[in-house]
N, CA and C atoms as a LAMMPS dump frame, in Angstrom:
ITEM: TIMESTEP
0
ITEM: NUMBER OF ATOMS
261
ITEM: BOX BOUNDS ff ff ff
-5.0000000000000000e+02 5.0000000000000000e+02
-5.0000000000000000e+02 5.0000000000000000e+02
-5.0000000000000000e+02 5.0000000000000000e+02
ITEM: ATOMS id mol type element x y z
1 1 1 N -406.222 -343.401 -171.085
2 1 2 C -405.263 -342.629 -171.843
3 1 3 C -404.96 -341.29 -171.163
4 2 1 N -405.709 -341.026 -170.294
5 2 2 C -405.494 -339.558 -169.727
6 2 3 C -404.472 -339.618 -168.588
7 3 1 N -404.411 -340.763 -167.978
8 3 2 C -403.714 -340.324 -167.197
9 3 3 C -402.128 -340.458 -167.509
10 4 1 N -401.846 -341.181 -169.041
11 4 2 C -400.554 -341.603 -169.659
12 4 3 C -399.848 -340.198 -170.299
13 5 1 N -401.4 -339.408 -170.635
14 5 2 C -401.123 -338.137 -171.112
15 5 3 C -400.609 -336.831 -169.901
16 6 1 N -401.06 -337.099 -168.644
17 6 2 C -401.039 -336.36 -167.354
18 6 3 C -399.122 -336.61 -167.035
19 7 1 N -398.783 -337.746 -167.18
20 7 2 C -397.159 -338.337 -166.6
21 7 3 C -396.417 -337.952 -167.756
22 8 1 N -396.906 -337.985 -168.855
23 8 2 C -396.056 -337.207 -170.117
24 8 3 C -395.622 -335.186 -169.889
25 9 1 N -397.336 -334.99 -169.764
26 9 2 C -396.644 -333.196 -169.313
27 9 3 C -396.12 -332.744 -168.311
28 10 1 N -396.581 -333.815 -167.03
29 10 2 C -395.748 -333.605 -165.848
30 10 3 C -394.103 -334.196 -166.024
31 11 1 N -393.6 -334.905 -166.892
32 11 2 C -392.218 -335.157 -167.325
33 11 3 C -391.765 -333.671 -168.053
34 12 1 N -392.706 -333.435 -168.825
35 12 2 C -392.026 -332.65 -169.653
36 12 3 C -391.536 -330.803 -169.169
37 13 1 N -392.804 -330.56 -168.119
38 13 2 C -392.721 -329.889 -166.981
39 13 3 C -391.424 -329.623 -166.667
40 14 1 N -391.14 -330.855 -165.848
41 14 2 C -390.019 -330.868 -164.755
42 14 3 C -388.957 -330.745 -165.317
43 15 1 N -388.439 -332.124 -166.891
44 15 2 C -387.064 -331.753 -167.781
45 15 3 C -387.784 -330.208 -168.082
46 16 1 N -388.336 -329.084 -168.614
47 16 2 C -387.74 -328.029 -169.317
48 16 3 C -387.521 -327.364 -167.866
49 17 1 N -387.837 -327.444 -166.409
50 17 2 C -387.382 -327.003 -165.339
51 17 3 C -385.724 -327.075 -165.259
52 18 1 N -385.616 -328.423 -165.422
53 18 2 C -384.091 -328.973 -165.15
54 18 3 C -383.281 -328.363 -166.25
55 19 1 N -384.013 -328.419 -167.338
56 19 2 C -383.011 -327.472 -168.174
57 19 3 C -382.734 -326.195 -168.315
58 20 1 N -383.596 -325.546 -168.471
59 20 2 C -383.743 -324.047 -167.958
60 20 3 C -382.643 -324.002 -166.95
61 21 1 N -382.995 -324.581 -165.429
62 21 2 C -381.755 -324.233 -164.41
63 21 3 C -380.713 -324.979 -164.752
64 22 1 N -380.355 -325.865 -165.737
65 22 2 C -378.649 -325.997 -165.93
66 22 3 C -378.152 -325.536 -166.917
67 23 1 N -379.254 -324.203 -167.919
68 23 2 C -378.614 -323.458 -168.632
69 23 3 C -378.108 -322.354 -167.932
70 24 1 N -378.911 -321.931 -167.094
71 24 2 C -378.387 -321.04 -165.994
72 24 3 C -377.008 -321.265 -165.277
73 25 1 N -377.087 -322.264 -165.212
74 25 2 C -375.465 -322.156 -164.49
75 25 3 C -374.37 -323.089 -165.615
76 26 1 N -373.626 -322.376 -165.97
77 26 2 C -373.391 -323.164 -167.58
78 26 3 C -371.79 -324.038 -166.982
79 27 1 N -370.937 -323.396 -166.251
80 27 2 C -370.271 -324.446 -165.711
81 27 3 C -370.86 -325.657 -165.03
82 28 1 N -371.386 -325.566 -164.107
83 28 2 C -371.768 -326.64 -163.111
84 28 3 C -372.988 -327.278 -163.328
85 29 1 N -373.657 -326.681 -164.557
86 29 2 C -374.752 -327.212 -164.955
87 29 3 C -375.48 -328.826 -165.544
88 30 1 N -374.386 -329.362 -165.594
89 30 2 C -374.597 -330.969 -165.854
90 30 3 C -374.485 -331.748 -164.399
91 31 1 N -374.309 -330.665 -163.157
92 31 2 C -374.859 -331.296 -161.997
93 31 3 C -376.103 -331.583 -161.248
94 32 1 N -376.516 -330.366 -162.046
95 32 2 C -378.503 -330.138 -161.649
96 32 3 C -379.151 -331.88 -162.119
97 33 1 N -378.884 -331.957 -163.817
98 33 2 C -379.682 -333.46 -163.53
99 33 3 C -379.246 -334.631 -162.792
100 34 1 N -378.071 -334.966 -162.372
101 34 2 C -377.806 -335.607 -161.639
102 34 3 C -378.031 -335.857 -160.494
103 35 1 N -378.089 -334.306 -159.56
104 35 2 C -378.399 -334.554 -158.342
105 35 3 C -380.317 -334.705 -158.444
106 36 1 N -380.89 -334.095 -159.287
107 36 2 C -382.347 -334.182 -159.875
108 36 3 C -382.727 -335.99 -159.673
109 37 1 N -381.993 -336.12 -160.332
110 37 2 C -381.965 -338.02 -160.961
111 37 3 C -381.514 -339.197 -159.582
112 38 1 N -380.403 -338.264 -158.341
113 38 2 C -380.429 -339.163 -157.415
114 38 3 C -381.359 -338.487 -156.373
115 39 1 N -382.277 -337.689 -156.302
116 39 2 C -383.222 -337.325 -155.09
117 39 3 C -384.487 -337.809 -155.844
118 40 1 N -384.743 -338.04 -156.997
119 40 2 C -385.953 -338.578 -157.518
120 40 3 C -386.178 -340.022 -157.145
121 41 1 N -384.778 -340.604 -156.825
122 41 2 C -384.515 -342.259 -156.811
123 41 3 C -384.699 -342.585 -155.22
124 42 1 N -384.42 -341.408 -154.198
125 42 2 C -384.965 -341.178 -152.578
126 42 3 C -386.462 -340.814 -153.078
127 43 1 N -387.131 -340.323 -153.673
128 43 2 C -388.372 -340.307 -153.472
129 43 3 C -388.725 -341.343 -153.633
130 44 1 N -388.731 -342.25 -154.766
131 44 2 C -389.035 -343.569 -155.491
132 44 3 C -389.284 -344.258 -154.205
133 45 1 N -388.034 -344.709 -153.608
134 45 2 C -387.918 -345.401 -152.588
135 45 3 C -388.341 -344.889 -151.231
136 46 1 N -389.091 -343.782 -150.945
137 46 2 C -390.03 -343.055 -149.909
138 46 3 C -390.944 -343.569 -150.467
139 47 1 N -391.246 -343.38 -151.308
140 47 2 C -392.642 -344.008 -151.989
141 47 3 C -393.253 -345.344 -151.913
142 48 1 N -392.271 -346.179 -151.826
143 48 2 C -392.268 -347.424 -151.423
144 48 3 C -392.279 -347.907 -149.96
145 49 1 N -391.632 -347.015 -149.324
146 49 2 C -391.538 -347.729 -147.634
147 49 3 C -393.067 -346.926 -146.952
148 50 1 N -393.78 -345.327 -147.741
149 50 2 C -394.686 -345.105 -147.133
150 50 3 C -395.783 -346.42 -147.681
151 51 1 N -396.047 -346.307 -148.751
152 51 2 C -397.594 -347.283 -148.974
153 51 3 C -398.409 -346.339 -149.429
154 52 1 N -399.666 -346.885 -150.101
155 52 2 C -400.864 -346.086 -149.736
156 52 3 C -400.98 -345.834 -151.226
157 53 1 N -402.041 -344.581 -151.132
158 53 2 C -401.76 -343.585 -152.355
159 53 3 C -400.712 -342.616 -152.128
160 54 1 N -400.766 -342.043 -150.595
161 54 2 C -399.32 -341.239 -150.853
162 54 3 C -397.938 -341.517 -151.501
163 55 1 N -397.735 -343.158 -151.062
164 55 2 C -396.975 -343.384 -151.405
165 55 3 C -396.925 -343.42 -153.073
166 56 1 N -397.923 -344.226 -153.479
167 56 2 C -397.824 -344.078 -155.026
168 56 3 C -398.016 -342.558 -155.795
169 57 1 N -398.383 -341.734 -154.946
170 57 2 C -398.184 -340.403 -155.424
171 57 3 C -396.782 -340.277 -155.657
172 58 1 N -395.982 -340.45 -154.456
173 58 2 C -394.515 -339.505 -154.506
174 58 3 C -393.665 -340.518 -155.286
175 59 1 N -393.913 -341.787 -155.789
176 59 2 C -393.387 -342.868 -156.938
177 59 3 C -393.586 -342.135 -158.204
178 60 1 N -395.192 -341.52 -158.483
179 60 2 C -394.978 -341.11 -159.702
180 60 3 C -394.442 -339.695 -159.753
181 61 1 N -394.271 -338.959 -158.991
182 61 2 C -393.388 -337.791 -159.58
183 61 3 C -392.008 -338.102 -159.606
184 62 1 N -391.708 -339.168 -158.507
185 62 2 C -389.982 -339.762 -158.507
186 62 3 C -389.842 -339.951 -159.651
187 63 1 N -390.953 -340.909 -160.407
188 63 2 C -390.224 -341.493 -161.846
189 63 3 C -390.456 -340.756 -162.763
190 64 1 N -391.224 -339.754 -162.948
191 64 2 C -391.316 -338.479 -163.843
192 64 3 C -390.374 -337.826 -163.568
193 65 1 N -389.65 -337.388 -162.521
194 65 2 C -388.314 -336.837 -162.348
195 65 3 C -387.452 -337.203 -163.011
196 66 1 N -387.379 -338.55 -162.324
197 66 2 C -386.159 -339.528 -163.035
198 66 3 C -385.774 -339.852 -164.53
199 67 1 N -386.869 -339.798 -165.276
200 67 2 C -387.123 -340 -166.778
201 67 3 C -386.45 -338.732 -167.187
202 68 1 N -387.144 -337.324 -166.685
203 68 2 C -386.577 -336.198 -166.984
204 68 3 C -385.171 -336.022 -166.914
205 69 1 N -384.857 -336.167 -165.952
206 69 2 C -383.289 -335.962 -165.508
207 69 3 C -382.447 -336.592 -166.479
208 70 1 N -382.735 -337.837 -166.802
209 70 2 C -382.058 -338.551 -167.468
210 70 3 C -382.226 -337.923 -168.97
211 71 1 N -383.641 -337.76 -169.241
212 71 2 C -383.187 -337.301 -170.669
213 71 3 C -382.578 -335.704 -170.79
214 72 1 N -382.346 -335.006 -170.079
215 72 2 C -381.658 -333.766 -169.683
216 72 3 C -380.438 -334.255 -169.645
217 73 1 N -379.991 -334.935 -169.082
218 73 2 C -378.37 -335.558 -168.827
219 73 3 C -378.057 -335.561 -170.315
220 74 1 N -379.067 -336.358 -170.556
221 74 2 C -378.133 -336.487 -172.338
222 74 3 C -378.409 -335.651 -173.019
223 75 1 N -379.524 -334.692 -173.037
224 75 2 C -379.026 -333.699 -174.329
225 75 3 C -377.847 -332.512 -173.536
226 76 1 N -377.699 -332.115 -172.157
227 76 2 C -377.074 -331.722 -172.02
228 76 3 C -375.449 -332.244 -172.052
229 77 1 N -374.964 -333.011 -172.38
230 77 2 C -373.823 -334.331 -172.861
231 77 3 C -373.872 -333.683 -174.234
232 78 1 N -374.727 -334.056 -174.9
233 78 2 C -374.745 -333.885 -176.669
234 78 3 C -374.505 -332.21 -176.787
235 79 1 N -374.977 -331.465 -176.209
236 79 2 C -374.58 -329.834 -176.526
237 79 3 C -373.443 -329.49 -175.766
238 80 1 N -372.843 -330.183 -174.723
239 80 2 C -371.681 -329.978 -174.4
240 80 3 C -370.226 -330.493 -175.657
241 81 1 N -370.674 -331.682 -175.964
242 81 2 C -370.137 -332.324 -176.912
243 81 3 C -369.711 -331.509 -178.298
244 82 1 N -371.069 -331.633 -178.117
245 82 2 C -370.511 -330.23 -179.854
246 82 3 C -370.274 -329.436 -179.708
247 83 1 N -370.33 -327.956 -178.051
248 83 2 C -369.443 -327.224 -178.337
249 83 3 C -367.967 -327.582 -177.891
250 84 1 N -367.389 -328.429 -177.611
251 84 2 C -366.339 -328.957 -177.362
252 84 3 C -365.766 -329.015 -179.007
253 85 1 N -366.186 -330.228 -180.025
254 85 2 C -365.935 -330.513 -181.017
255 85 3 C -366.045 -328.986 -181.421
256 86 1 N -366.225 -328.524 -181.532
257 86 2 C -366.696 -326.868 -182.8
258 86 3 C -365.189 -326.194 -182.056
259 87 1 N -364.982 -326.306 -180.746
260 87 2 C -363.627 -325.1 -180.552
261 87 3 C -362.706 -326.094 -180.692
């Protein structure tokens, strides 16, 4: 169980990273998870052509990235959304 608990705070880590910096930039800011979400998907796949434990190291932060990014994508979608709808 610990280590299910270790990939949960290291997700949660990285999305309030990703969000934090695409509140910071409030135009261009629904680009941060995206480009987040396609360099996590080059690690994934580094991860795979190295082997090893390294390799399964840089798989699991790829897919802790990737999880993040993605759920950043959408709440940043949903708060774009409603301030759209509200003006």
């Amino acid at each position: 169980m610990g280590g299910l608990l270790e990939f949960i705070v290291v997700t949660l880590v990285i999305g309030v990273a990703i969000f934090l910096l695409s509140t910071l930039f409030k135009e261009k800011g629904i680009l941060i998870p995206i480009v987040t979400s396609l360099l996590s998907i080059i690690l994934i796949v580094c991860g795979f052509i190295e082997g090893g434990f390294g390799g399964m190291g840089m798989g699991y932060i790829g897919i802790s990235a990737l999880i993040a990014s993605i759920i950043d994508l959408f709440i940043l979608i949903f708060i774009m959304a409603k301030k759209m709808a509200k003006e």
